[in-house]
N, C-alpha and C positions, 0 to 999 in steps of 0.2 A: 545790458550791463556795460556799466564804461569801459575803457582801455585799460584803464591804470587800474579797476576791479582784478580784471582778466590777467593782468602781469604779476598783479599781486598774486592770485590765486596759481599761477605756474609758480613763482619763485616760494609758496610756502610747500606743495606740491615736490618740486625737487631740490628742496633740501631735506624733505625728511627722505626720498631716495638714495641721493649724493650720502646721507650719515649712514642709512644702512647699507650699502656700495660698501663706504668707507670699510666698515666692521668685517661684512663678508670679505673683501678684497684683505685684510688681515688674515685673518681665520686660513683663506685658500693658501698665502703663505706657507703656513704651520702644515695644513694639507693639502697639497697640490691635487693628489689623486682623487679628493673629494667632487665628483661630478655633482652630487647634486649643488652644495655650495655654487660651482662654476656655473648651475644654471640659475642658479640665484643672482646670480651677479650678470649672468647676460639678460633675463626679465629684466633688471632696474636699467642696465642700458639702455634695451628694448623702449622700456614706458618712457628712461627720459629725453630719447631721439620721437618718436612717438608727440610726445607732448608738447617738444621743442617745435617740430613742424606744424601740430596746430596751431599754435599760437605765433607761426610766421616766423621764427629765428631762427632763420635757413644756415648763420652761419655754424650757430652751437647746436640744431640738427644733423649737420654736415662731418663737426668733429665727434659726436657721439654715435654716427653711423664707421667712423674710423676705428673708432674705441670696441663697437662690435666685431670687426674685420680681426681689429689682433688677439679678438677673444676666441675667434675661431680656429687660430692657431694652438691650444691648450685640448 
């Protein structure tokens, strides 16, 4: 599979995560004390630091392993 197959396939891949983030990370708003919501939201982090490190882009694996750290403050 080419390069530009494999980029493609992450970037259709984490947009449809990044939209449902989006939603969940609304929703926790309205309910903060909602745990499971909150672990909805650290899976998609999860898979899109995950996914980012397959696919070599160490820098946007790097900020979405950050993006984990302050979810673990909640």
């Amino acid at each position: 599979m080419s390069k530009e197959k494999l980029k493609q396939i992450f970037i259709e891949e984490a947009t449809e995560i990044i939209e449902k983030m989006d939603i969940d990370i609304l929703n926790f708003e309205e309910s903060p004390s909602d745990k499971a919501l909150l672990n909805e939201i650290f899976r998609g982090v999860h898979t899109l630091k995950g996914s980012a490190n397959a696919f070599n882009f160490s820098r946007l694996g790097e900020f979405v392993h950050h993006f984990e750290d302050v979810l673990d403050f909640f």
